[in-house]
C-alpha positions as CSV (number, residue, x, y, z in Angstrom):
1,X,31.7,26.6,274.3
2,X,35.5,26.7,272.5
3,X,35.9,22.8,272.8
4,X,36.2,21.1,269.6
5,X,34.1,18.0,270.2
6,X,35.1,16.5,266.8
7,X,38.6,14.9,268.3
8,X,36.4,13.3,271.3
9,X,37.7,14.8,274.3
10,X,36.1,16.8,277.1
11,X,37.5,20.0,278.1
12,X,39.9,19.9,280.9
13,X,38.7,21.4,284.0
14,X,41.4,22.4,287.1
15,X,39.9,24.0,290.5
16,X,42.9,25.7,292.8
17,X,43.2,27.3,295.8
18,X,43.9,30.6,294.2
19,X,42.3,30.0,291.0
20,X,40.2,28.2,287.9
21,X,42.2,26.7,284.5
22,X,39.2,25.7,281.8
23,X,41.9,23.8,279.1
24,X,39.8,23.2,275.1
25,X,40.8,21.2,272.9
26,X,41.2,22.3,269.4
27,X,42.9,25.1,267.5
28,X,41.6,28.2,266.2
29,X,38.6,27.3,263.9
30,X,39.2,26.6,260.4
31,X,38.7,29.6,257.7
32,X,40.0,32.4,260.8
33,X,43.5,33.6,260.4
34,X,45.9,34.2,263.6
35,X,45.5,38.0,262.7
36,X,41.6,37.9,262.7
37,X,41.6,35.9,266.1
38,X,44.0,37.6,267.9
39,X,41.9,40.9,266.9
40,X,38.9,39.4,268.4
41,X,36.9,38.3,264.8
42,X,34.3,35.7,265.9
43,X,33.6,32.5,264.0
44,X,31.9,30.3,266.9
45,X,32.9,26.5,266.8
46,X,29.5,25.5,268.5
47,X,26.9,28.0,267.1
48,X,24.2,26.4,268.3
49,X,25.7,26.3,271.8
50,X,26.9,30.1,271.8
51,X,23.2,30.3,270.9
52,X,21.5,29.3,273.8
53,X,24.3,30.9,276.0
54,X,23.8,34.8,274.2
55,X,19.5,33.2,274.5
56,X,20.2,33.3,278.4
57,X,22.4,36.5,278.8
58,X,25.6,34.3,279.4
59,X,27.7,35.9,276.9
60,X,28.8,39.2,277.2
61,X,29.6,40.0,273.7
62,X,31.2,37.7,270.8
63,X,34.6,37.3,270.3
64,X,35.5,39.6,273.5
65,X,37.7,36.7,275.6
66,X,41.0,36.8,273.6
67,X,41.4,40.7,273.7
68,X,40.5,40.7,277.9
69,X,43.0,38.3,278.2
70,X,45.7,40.2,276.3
């Protein structure tokens, strides 16, 4: 859902023994600051995508990941 399709590349998925590393490509979507993102301001890269993933109850809530992390 984060990968930025327009430079061609897949995301890169890693499976460990201990755990799972999901790598986009891309940088924070144009027209969000650093300040917006890292407060948790959604702008979805792939709308339609985020979409059908809210549609099916996949998403807990937008723009949620970055502040979980932190």
């Amino acid at each position: 859902m984060h990968n930025d399709y327009i430079y061609g590349a897949p995301s890169k998925i890693e499976l460990f023994s201990d755990h799972l590393e999901i790598t986009s490509i891309g940088r924070i979507p144009q027209g969000l600051s650093y300040d917006d993102f890292f407060k948790g301001v959604s702008l979805p890269r792939n709308r339609e995508l985020m979409r059908v993933f809210s549609d099916v109850k996949l998403v807990e809530s937008l723009g949620s990941g970055v502040q979980c992390i932190f």
